[in-house]
N, CA and C atoms as a LAMMPS dump frame, in Angstrom:
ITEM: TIMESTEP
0
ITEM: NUMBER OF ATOMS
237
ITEM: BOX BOUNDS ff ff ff
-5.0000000000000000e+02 5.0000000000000000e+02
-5.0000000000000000e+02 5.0000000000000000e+02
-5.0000000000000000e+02 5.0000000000000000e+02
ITEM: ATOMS id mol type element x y z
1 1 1 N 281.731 411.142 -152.843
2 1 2 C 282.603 412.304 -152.962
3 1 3 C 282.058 413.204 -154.062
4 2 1 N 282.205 414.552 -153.391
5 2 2 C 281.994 415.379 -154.515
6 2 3 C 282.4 415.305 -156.136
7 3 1 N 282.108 415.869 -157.21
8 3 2 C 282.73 415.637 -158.71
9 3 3 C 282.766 416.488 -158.642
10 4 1 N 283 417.925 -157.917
11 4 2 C 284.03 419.043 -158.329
12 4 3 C 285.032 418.988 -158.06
13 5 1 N 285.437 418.632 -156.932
14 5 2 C 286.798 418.458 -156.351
15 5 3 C 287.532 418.9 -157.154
16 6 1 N 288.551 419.801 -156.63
17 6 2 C 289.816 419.929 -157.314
18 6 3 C 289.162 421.171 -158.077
19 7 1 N 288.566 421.583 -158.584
20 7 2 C 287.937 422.603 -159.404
21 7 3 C 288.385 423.805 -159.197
22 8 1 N 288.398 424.295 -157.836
23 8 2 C 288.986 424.85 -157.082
24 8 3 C 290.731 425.604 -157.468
25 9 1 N 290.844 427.203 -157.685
26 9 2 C 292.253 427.652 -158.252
27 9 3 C 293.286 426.614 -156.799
28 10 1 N 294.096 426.039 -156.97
29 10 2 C 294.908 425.166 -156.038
30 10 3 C 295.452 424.142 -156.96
31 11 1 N 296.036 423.107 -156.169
32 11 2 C 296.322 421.544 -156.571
33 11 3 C 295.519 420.773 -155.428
34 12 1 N 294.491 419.84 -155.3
35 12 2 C 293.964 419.223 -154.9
36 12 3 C 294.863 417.473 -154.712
37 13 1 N 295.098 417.409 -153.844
38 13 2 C 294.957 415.844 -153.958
39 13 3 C 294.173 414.998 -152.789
40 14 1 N 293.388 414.218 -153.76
41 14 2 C 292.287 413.624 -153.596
42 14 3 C 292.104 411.909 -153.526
43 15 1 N 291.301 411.463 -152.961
44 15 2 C 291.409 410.192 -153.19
45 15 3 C 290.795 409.726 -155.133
46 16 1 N 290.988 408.84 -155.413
47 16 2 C 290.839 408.851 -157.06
48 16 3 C 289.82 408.596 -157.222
49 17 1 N 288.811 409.362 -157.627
50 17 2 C 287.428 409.395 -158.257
51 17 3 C 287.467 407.808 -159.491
52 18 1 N 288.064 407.47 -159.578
53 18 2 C 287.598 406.354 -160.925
54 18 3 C 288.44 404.696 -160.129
55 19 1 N 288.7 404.813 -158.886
56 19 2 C 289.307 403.57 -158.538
57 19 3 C 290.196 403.68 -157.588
58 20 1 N 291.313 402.97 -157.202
59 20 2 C 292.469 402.806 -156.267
60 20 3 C 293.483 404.024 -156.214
61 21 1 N 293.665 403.867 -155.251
62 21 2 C 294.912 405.335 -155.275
63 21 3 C 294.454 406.718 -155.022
64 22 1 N 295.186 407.413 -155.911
65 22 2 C 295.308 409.285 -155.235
66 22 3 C 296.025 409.924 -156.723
67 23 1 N 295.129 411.025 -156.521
68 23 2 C 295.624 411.551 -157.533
69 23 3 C 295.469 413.509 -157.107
70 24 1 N 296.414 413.951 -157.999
71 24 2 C 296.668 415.526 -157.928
72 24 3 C 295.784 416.086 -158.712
73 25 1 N 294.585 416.494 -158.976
74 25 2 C 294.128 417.755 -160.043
75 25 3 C 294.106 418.932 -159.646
76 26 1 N 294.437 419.501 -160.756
77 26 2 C 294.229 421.362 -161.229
78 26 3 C 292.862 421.261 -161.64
79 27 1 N 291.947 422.473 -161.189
80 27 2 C 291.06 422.717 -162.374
81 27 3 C 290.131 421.612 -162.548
82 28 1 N 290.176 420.67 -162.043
83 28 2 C 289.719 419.411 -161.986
84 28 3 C 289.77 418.614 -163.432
85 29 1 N 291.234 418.805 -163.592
86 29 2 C 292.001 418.168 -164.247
87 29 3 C 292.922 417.008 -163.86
88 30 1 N 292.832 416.108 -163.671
89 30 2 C 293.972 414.898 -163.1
90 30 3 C 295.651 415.236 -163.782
91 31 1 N 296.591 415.609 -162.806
92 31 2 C 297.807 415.808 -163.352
93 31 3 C 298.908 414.47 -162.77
94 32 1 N 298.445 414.013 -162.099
95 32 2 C 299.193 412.42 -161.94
96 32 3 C 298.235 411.698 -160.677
97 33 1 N 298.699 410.451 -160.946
98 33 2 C 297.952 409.134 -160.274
99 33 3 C 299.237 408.447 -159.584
100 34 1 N 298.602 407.904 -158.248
101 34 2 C 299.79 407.216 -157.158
102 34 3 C 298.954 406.495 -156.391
103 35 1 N 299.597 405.257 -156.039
104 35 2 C 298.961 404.337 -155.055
105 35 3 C 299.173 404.676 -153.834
106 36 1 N 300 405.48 -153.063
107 36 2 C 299.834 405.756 -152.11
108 36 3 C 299.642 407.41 -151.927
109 37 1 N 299.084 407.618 -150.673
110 37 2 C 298.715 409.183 -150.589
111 37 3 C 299.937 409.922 -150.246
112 38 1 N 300.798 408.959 -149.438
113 38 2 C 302.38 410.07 -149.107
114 38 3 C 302.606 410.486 -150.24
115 39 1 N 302.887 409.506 -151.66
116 39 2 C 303.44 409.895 -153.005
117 39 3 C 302.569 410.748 -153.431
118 40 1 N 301.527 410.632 -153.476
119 40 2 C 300.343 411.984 -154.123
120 40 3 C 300.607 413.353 -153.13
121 41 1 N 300.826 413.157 -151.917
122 41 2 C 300.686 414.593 -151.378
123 41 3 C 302.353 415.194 -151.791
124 42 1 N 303.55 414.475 -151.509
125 42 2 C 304.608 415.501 -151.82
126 42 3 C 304.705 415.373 -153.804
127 43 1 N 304.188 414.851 -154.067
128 43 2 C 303.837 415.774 -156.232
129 43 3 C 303.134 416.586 -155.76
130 44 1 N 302.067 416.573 -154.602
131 44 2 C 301.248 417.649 -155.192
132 44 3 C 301.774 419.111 -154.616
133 45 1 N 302.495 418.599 -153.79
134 45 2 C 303.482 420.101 -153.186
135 45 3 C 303.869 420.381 -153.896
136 46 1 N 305.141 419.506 -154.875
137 46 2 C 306.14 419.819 -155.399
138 46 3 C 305.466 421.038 -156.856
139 47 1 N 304.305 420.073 -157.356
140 47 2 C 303.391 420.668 -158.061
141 47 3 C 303.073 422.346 -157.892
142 48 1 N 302.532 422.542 -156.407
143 48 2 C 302 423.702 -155.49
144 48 3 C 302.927 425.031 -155.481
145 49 1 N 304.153 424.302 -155.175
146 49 2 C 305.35 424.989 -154.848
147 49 3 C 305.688 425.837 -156.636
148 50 1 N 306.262 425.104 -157.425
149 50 2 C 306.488 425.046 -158.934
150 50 3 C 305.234 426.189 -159.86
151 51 1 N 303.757 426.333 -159.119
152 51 2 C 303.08 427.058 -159.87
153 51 3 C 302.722 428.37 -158.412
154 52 1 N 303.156 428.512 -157.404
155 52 2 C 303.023 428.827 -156.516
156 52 3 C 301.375 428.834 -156.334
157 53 1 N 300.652 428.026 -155.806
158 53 2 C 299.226 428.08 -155.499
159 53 3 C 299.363 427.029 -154.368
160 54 1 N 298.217 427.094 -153.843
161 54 2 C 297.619 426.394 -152.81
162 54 3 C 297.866 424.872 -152.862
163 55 1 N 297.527 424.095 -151.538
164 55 2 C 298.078 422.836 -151.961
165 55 3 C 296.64 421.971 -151.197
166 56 1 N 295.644 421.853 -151.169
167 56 2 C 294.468 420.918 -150.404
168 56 3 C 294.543 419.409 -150.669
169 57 1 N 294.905 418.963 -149.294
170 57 2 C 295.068 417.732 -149.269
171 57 3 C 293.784 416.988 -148.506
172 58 1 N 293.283 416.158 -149.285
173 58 2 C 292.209 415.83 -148.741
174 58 3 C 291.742 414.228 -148.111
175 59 1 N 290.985 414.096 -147.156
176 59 2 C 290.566 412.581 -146.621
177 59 3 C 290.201 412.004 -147.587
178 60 1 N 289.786 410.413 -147.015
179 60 2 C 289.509 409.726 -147.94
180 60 3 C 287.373 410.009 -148.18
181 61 1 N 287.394 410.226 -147.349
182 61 2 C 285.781 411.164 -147.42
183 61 3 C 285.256 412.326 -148.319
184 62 1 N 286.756 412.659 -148.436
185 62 2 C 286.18 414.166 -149.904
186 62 3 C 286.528 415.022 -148.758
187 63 1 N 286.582 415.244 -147.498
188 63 2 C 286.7 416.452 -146.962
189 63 3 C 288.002 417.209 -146.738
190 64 1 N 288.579 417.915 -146.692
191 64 2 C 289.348 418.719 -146.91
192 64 3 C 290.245 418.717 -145.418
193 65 1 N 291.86 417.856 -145.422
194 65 2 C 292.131 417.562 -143.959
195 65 3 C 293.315 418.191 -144.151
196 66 1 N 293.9 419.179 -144.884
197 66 2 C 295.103 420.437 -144.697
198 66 3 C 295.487 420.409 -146.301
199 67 1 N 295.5 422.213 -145.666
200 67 2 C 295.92 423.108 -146.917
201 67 3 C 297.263 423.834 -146.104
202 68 1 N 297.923 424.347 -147.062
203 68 2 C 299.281 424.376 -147.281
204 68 3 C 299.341 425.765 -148.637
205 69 1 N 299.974 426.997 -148.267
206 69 2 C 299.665 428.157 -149.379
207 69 3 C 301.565 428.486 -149.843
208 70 1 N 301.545 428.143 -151.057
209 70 2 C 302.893 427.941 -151.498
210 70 3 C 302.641 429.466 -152.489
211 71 1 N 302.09 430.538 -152.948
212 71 2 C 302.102 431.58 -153.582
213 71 3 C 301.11 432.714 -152.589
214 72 1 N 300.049 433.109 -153.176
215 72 2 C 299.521 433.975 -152.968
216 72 3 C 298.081 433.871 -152.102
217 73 1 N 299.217 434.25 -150.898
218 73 2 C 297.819 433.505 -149.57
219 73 3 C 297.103 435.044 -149.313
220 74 1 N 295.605 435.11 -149.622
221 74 2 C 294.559 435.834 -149.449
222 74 3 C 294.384 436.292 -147.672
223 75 1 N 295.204 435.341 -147.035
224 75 2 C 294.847 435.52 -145.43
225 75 3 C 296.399 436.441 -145.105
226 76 1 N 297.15 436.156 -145.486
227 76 2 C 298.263 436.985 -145.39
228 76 3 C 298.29 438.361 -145.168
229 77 1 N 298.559 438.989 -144.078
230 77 2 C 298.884 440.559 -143.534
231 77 3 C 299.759 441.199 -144.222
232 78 1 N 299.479 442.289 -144.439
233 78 2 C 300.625 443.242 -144.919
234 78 3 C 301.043 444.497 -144.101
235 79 1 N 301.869 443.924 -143.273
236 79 2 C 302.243 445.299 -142.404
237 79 3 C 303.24 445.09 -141.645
């Protein structure tokens, strides 16, 4: 898996770069750790929602298996 992950303006949750479990980073910052991925993906909403940014939830491969835009979605129409 990549070591940027999460680097990315969003909340990432990822499988855990240092061992077991799942974890949420900002910035590729770790903001909490969970043994299961259900519990890591709704913090990392709740997270998403709370700073309004993006929410990338990712496989256990590093690849990127749904995003979710809780603020300021760039694809969004105005008209």
């Amino acid at each position: 898996m990549a070591k940027n992950i999460g680097r990315g303006d969003g909340v990432h949750t990822t499988p855990n770069p240092e061992g077991a479990g799942w974890v949420n980073q900002v910035k590729g910052k770790v903001t909490s750790k969970h043994r299961l991925k259900e519990r890591a993906v709704d913090a990392g909403r709740e997270l998403a929602q709370e700073r309004r940014m993006e929410h990338f939830i990712h496989n256990t491969d590093g690849s990127i298996g749904k995003r979710n835009s809780y603020g300021n979605d760039p694809r969004q129409s105005k008209g």
